[in-house]
DRENTORKOL-3810 file (N, C-alpha, C; in nm, 4 decimals):
REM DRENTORKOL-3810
@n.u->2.1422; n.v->2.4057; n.w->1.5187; ca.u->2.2173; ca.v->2.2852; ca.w->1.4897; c.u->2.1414; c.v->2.2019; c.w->1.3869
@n.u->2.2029; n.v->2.1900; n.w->1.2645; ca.u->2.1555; ca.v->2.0826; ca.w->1.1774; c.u->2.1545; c.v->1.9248; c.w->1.1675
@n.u->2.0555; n.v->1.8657; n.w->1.2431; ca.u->2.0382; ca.v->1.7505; ca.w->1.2446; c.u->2.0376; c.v->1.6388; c.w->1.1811
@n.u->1.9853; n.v->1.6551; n.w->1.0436; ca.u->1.9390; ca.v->1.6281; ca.w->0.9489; c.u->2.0108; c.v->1.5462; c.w->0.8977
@n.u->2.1305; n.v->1.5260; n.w->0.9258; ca.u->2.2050; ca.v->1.4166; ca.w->0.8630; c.u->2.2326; c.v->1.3030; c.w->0.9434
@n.u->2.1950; n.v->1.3138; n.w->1.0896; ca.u->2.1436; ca.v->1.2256; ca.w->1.1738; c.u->2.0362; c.v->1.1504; c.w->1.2157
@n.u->1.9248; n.v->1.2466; n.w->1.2053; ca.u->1.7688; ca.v->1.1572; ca.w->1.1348; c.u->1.7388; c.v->1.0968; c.w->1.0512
@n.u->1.8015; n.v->1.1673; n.w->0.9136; ca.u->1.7532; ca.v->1.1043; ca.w->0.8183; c.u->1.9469; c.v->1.0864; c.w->0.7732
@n.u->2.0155; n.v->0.9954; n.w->0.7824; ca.u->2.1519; ca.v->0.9670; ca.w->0.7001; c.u->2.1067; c.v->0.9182; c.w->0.4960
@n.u->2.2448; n.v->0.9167; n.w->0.4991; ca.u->2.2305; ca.v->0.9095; ca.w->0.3678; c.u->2.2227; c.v->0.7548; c.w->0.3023
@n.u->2.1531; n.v->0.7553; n.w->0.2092; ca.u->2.1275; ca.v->0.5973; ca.w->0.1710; c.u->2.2155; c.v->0.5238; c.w->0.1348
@n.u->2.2345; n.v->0.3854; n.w->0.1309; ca.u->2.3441; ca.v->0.3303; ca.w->0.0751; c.u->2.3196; c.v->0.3290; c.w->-0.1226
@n.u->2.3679; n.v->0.4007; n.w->-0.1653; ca.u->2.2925; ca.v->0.3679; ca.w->-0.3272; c.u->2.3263; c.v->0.2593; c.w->-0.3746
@n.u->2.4530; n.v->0.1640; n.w->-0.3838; ca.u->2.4912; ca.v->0.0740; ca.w->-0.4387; c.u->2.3831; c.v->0.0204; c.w->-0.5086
@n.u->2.3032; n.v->-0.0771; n.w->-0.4178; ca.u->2.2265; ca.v->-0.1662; ca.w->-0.4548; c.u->2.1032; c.v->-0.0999; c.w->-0.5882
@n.u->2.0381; n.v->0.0119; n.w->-0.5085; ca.u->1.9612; ca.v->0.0972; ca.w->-0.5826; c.u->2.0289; c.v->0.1708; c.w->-0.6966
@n.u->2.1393; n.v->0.1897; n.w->-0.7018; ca.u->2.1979; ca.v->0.2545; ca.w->-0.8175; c.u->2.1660; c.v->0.1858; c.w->-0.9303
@n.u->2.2194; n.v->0.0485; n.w->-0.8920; ca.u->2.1800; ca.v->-0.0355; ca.w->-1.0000; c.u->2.0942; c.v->-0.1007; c.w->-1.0940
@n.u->1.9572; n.v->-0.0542; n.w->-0.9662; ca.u->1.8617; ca.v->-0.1347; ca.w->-1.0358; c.u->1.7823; c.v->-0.0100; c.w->-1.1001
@n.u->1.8019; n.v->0.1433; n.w->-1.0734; ca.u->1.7372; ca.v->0.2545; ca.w->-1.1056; c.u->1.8296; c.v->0.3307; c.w->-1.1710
@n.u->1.9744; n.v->0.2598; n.w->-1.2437; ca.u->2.0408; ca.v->0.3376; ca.w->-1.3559; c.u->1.9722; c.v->0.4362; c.w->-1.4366
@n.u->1.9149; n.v->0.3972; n.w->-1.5034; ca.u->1.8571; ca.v->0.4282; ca.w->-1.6035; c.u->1.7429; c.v->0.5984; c.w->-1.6101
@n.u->1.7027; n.v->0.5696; n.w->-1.4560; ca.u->1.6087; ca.v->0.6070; ca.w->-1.4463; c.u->1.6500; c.v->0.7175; c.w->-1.3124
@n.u->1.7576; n.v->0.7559; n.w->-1.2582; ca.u->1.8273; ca.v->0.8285; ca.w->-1.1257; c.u->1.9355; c.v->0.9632; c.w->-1.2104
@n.u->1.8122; n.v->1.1008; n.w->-1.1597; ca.u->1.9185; ca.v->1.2128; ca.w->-1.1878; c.u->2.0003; c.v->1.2416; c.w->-1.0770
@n.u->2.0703; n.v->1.3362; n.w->-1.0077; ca.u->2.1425; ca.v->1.3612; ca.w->-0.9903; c.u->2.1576; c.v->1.5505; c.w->-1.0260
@n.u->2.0656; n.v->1.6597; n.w->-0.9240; ca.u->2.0184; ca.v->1.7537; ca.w->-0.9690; c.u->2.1340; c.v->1.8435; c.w->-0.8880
@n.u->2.2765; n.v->1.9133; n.w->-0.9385; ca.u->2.3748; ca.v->1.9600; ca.w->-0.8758; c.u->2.2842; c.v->2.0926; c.w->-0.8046
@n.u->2.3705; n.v->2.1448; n.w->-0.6680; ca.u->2.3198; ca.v->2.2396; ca.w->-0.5978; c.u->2.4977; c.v->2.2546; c.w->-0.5419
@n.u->2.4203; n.v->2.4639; n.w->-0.5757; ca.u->2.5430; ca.v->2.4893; ca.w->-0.6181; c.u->2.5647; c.v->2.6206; c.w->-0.5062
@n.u->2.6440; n.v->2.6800; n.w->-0.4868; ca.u->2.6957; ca.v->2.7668; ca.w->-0.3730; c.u->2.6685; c.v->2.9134; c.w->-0.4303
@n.u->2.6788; n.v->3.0041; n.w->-0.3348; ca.u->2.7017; ca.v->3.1449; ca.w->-0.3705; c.u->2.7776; c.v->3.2119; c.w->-0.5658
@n.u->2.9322; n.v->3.1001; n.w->-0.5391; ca.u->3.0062; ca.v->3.1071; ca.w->-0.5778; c.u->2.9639; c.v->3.0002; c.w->-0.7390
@n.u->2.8915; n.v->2.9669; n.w->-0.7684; ca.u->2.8480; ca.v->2.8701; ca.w->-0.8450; c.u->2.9436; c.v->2.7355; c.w->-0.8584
@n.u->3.0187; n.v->2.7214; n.w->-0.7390; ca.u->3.0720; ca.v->2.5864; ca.w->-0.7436; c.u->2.9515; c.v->2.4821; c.w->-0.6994
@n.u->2.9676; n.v->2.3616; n.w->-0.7543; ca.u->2.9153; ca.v->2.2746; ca.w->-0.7080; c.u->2.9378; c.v->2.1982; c.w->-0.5690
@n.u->2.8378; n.v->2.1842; n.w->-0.4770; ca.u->2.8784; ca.v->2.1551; ca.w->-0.3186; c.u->2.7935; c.v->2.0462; c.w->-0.3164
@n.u->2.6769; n.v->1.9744; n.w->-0.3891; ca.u->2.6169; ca.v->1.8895; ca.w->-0.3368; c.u->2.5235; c.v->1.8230; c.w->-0.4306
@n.u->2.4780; n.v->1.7059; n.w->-0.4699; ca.u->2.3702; ca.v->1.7095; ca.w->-0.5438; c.u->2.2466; c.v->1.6103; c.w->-0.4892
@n.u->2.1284; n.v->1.6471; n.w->-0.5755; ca.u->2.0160; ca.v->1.6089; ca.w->-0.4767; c.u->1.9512; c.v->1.5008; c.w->-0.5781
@n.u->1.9200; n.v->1.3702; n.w->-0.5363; ca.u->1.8829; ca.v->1.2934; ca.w->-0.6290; c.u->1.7292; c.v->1.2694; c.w->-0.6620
@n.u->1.7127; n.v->1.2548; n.w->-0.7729; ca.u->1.6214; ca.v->1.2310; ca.w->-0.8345; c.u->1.5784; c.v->1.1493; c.w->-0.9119
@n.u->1.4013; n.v->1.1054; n.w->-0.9490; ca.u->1.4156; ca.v->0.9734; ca.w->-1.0232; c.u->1.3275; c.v->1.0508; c.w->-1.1543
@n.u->1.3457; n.v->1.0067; n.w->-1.2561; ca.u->1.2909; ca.v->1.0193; ca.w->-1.3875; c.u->1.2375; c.v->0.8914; c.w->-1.4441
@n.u->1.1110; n.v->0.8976; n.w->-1.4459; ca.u->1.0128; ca.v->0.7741; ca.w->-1.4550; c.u->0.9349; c.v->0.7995; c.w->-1.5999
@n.u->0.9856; n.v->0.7238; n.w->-1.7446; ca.u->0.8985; ca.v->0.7630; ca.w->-1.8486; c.u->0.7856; c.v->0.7154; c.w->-1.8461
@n.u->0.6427; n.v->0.7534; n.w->-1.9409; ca.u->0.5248; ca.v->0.7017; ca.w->-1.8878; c.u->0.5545; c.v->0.5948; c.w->-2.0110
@n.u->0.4775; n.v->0.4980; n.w->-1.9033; ca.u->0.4935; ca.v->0.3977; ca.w->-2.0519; c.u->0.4141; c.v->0.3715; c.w->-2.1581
@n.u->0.2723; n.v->0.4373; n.w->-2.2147; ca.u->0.2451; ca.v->0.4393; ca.w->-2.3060; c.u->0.3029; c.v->0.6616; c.w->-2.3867
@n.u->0.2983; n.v->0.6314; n.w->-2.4481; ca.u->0.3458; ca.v->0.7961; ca.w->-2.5246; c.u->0.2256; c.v->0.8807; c.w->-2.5215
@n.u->0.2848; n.v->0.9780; n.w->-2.4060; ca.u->0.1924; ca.v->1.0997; ca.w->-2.3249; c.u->0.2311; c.v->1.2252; c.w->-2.3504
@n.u->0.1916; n.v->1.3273; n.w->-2.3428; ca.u->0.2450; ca.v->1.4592; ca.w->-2.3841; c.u->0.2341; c.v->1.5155; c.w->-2.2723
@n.u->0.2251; n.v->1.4819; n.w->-2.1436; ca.u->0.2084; ca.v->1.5165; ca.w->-1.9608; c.u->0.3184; c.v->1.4682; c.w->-1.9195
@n.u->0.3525; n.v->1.5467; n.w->-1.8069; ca.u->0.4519; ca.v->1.4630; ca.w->-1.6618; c.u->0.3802; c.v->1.5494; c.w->-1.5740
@n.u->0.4811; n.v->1.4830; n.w->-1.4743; ca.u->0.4339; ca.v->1.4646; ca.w->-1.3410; c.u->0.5616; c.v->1.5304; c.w->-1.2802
@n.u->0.5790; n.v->1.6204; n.w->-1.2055; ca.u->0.7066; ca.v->1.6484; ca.w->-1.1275; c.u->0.6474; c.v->1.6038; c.w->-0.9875
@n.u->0.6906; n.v->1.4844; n.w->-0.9128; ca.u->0.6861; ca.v->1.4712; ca.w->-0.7711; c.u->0.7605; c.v->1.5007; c.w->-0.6470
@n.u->0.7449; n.v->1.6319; n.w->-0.5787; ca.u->0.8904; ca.v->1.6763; ca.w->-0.4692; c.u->0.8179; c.v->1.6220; c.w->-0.3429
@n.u->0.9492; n.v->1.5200; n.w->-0.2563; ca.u->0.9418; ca.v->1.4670; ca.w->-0.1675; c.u->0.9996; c.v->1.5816; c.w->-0.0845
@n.u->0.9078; n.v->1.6166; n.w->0.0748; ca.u->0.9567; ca.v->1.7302; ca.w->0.1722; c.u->1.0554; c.v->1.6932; c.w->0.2383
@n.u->1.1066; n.v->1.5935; n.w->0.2379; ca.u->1.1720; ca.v->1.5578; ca.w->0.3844; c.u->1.3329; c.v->1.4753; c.w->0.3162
@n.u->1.4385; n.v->1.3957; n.w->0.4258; ca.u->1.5212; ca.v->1.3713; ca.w->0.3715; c.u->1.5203; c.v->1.1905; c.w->0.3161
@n.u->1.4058; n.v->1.1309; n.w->0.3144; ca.u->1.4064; ca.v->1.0252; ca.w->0.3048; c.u->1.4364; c.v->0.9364; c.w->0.1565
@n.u->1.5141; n.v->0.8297; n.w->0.1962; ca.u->1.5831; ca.v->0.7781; ca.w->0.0886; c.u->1.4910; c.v->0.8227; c.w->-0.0193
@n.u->1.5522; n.v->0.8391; n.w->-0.2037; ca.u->1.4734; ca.v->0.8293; ca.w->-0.2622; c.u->1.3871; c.v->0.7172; c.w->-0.3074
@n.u->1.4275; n.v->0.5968; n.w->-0.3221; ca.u->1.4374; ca.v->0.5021; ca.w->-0.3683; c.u->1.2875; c.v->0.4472; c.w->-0.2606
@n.u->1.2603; n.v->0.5218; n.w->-0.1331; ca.u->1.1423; ca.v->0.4649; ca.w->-0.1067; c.u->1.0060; c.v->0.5150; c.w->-0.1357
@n.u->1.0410; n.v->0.6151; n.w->-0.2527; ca.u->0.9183; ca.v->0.6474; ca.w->-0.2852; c.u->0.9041; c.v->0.6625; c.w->-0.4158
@n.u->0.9707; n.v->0.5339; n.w->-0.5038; ca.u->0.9874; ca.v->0.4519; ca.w->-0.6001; c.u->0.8431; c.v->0.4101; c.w->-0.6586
@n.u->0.8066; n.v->0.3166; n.w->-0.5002; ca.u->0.6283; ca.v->0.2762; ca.w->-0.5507; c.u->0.5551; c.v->0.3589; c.w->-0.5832
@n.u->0.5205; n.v->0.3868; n.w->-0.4909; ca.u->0.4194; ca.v->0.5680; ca.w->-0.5035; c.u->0.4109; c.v->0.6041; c.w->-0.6564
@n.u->0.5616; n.v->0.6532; n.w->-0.6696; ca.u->0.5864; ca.v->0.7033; ca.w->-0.8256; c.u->0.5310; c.v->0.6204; c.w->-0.9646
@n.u->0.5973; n.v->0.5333; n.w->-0.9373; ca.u->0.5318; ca.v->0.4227; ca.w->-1.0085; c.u->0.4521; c.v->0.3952; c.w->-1.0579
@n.u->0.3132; n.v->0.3761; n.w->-0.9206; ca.u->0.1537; ca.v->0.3533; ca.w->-0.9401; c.u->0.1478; c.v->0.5343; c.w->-0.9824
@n.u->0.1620; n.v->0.5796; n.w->-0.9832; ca.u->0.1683; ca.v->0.7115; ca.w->-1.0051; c.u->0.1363; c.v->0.7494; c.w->-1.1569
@n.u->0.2671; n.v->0.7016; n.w->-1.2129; ca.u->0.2973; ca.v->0.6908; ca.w->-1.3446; c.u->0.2122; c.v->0.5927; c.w->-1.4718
@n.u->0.1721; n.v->0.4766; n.w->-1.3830; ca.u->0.0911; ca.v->0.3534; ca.w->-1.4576; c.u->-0.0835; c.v->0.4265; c.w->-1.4772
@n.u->-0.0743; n.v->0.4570; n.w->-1.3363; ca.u->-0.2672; ca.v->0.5095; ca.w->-1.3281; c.u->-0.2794; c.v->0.6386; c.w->-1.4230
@n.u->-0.1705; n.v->0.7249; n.w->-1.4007; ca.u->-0.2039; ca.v->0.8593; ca.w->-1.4803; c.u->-0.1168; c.v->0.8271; c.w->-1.6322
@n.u->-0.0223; n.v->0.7560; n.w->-1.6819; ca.u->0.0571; ca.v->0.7727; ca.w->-1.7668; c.u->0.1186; c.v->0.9029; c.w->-1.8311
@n.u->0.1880; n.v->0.9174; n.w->-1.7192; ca.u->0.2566; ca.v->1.0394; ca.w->-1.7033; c.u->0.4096; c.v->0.9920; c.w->-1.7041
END
């Protein structure tokens, strides 16, 4: 039995949509059949001085994205990535 949408539910984006436009992918996941069934969100954080590095950060679990915003962040400032 898959739980998972009972532990962890899905976030409200409204609020966060808005303030992380700019910066929120949206990575489609797709079926057997290559229809699209779901997509998994993501944040794209440019570094802010001009770097020739990134950083790919995968969160394990189902928790909002948007709370690991900070993390990313200081992430991005300390390494400029």
């Amino acid at each position: 039995m898959d739980l998972n949408h009972l532990i962890f539910p899905h976030p409200n984006l409204k609020k966060d949509y808005f303030i992380h436009a700019n910066e929120l992918l949206f990575i489609p996941k797709k079926d057997e059949n290559s229809k699209v069934i779901s997509h998994i969100p993501a944040l794209l954080l440019q570094p802010i001085f001009k770097s020739k590095s990134f950083l790919i950060f995968f969160h394990s679990n189902a928790e909002d994205i948007f709370t690991a915003f900070d993390l990313a962040e200081e992430i991005r400032i300390r390494l400029n990535v």
